[in-house]
C-alpha positions in Angstrom: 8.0 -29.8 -21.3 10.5 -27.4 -20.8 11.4 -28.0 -16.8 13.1 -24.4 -16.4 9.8 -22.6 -17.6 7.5 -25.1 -15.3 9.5 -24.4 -12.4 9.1 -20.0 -13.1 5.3 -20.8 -13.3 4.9 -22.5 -10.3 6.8 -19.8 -8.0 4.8 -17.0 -10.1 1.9 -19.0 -9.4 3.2 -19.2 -5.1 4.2 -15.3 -5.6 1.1 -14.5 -6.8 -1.1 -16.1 -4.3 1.0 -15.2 -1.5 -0.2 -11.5 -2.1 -3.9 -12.4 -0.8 -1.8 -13.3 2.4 -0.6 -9.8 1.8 -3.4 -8.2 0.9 -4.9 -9.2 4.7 -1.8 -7.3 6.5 -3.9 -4.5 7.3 -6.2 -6.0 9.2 -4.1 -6.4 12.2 -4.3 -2.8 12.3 -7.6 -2.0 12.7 -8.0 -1.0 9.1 -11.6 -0.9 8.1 -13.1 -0.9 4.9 -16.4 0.8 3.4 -18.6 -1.3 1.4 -18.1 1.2 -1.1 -14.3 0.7 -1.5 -14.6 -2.8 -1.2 -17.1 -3.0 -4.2 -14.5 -0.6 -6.1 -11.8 -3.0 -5.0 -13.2 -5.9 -5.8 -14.7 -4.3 -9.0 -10.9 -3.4 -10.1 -9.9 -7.3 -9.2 -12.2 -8.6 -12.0 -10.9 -5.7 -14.0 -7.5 -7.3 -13.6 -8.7 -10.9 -14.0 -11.1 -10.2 -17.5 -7.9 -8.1 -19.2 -5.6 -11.0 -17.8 -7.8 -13.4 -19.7 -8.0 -11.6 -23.1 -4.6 -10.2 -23.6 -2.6 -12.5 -21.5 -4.3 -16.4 -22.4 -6.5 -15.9 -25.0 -4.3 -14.1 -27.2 -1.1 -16.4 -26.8 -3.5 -19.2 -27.2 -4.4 -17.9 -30.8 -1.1 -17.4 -31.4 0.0 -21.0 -30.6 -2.5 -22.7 -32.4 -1.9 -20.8 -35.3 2.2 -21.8 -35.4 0.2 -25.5 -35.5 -2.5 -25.1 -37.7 -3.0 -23.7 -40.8 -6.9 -23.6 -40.7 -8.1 -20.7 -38.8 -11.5 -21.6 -38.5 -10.0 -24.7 -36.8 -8.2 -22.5 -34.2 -10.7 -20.7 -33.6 -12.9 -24.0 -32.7 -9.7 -25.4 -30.7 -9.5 -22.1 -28.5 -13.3 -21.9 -27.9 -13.4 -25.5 -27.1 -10.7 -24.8 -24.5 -12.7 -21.7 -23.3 -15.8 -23.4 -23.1 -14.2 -26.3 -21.0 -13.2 -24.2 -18.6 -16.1 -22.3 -18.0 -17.9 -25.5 -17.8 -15.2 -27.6 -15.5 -16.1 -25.1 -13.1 -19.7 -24.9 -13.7 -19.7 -28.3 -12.6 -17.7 -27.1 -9.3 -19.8 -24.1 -8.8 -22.7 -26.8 -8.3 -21.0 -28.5 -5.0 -20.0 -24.7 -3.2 -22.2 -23.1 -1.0 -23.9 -20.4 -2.9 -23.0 -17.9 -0.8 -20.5 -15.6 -2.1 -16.6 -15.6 -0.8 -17.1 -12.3 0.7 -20.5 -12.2 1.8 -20.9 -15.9 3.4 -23.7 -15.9 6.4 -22.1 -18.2 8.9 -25.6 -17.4 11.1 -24.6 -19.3 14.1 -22.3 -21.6 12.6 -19.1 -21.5 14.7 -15.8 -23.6 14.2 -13.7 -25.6 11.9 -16.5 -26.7 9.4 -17.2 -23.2 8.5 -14.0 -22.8 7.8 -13.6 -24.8 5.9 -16.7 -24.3 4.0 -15.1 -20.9 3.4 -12.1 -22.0 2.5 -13.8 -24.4 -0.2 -15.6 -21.6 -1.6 -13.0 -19.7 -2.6 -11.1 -22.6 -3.8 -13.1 -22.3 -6.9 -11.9 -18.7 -7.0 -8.4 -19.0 -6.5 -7.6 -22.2 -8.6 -7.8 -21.0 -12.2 -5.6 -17.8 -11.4 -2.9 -20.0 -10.0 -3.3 -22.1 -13.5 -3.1 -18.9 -15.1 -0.1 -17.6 -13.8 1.9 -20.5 -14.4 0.4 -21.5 -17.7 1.6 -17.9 -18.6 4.7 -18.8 -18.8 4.7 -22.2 -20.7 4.3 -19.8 -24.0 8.2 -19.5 -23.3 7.6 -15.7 -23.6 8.9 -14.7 -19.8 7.6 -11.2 -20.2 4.3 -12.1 -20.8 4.1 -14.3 -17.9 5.6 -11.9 -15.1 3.2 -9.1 -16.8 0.2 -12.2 -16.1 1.3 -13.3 -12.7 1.9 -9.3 -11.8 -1.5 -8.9 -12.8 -2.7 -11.6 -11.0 -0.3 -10.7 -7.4 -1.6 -7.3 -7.9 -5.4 -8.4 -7.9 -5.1 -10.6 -5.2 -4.4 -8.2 -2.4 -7.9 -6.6 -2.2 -9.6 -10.0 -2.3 -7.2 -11.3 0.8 -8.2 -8.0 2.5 -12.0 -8.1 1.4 -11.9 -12.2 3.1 -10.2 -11.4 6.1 -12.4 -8.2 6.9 -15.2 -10.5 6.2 -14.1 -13.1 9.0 -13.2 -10.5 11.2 -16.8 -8.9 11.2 -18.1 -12.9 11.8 -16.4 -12.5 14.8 -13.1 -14.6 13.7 -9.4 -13.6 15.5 -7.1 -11.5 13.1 -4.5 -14.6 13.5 -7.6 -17.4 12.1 -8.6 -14.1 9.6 -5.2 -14.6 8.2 -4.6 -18.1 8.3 -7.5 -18.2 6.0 -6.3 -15.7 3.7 -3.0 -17.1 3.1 -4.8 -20.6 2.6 -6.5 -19.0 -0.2 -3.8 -17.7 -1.5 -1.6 -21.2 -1.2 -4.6 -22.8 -3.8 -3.1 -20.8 -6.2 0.7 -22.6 -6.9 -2.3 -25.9 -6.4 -3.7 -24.7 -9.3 -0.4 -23.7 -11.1 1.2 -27.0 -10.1 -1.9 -28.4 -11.9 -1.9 -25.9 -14.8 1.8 -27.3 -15.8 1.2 -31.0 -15.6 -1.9 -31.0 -17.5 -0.9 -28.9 -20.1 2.7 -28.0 -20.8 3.8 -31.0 -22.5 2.3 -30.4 -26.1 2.3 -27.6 -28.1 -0.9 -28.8 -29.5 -2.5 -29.5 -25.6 -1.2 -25.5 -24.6 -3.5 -23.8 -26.7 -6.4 -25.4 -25.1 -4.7 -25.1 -21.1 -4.6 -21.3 -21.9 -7.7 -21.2 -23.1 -9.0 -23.4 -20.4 -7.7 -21.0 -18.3 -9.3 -18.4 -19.6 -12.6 -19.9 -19.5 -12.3 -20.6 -16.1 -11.9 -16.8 -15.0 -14.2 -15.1 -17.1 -16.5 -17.9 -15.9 -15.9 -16.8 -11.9 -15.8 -13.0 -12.9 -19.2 -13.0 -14.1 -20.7 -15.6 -11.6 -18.7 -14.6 -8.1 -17.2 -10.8 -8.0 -19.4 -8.7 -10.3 -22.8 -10.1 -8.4 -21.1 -9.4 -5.1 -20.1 -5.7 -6.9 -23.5 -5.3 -7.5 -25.2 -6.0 -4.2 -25.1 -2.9 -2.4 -26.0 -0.1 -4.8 -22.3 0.7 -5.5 -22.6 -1.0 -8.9 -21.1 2.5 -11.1 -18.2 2.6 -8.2 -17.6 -1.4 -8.9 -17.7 -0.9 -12.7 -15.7 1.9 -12.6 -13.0 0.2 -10.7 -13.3 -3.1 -13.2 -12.7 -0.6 -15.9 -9.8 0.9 -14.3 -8.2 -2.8 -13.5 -8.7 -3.9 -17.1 -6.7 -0.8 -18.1 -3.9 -1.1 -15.7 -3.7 -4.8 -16.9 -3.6 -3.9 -20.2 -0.3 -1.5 -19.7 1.0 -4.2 -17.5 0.8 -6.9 -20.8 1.5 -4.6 -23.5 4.6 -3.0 -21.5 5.8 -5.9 -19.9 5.1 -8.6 -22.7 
């Protein structure tokens, strides 16, 4: 395992995850949000997230295993196995979260720590996989492609932090708690890069099938968690208009960049 390359995934994985914390900021000023933008917002989010998967895992994983095998019907089974994985690892964790949705949890009358907690579980599942992704990113030993991922990533991350505070803040939750929460959602993310780097960046062979994994695991929480929560409060052309935008400007971001 190349140690300097772990080490740029992990901060790109902090970096990135620190911009939910970011993302919250504007609470503190009274900055509200309609459910319309929100639905754009987060629609433009899993525009980032689908793009980052395609162009910025999948691809390099193709790549990868190629340089290793010469069959490509067997890479093609190696990178869907690693795609199917992840959807499934977190299939699995999707079964032991609440099923409401990070942004519209009911807390009812539910007050203190547990519900925080709960919420903070939640989005766990959420957060995880784009921390693996950003620092996983990297392990290719292509730099450019992994700033152009975790940029992608940092970028996406700031409507969610704002879209999670807002949502404690209408619960009745202080700003300060609000953003405590935020930037422990965000801190899951270098977790999951941390993670991302152990388990798979110390084969070439094992990499194809961590990016893949990767990929798996976000296109697997795009369609279960943001676009249903885009799609729950007749905005759902806003929300897809804003995925499609996302998905372009992460596109640009990996072809420029990478």
């Amino acid at each position: 395992m190349n140690i300097e390359l772990a080490l740029y995934g992990v901060i790109a994985s902090f970096v990135a995850g620190f911009m939910t914390f970011v993302g919250a900021l504007p609470v503190l000023f009274g900055k509200k949000v309609s459910p319309k933008t929100e639905d754009i917002l987060l629609g433009f989010s899993a525009g980032i997230m689908l793009a980052a998967s395609f162009f910025s895992l999948l691809n390099p994983s193709i790549e990868l295993a190629e340089k290793t095998y010469e069959s490509r019907f067997l890479v093609s089974l190696i990178v869907s196995l690693g795609v199917l994985l992840g959807a499934f690892i977190f299939f699995i964790a999707d079964r032991f979260i609440p099923e409401e949705y990070f942004i519209g949890i009911e807390y009812r009358d539910v007050k203190g720590i547990k519900s925080v907690w709960i919420f903070i579980l939640a989005i766990t599942v959420h957060n995880f996989p784009e921390g693996m992704s950003s620092a996983i990113g990297f392990m290719t030993g292509d730099i450019s492609k992994g700033v152009a991922l975790a940029t992608g990533i940092g970028i996406q991350n700031m409507p969610e932090g704002l879209a999670v505070a807002l949502a404690l803040v209408v619960k009745g939750y202080s700003y300060g708690r609000a953003l405590f929460v935020s930037l422990i959602s965000g801190l899951v993310e270098p977790i999951g890069g941390i993670f991302g780097v152990f388990a798979f960046g110390f084969s070439h062979i094992v990499l194809p099938v961590g990016l893949a994994f990767a990929a798996g695991a976000m296109i697997f929480v795009i369609s279960k968690e943001i676009i249903p929560e885009t799609h729950k409060k007749g905005y759902e052309m806003e929300a897809t208009t804003g995925l499609i935008v996302g998905f372009v400007v992460m596109m640009i971001l990996d072809v420029s960049l990478g």
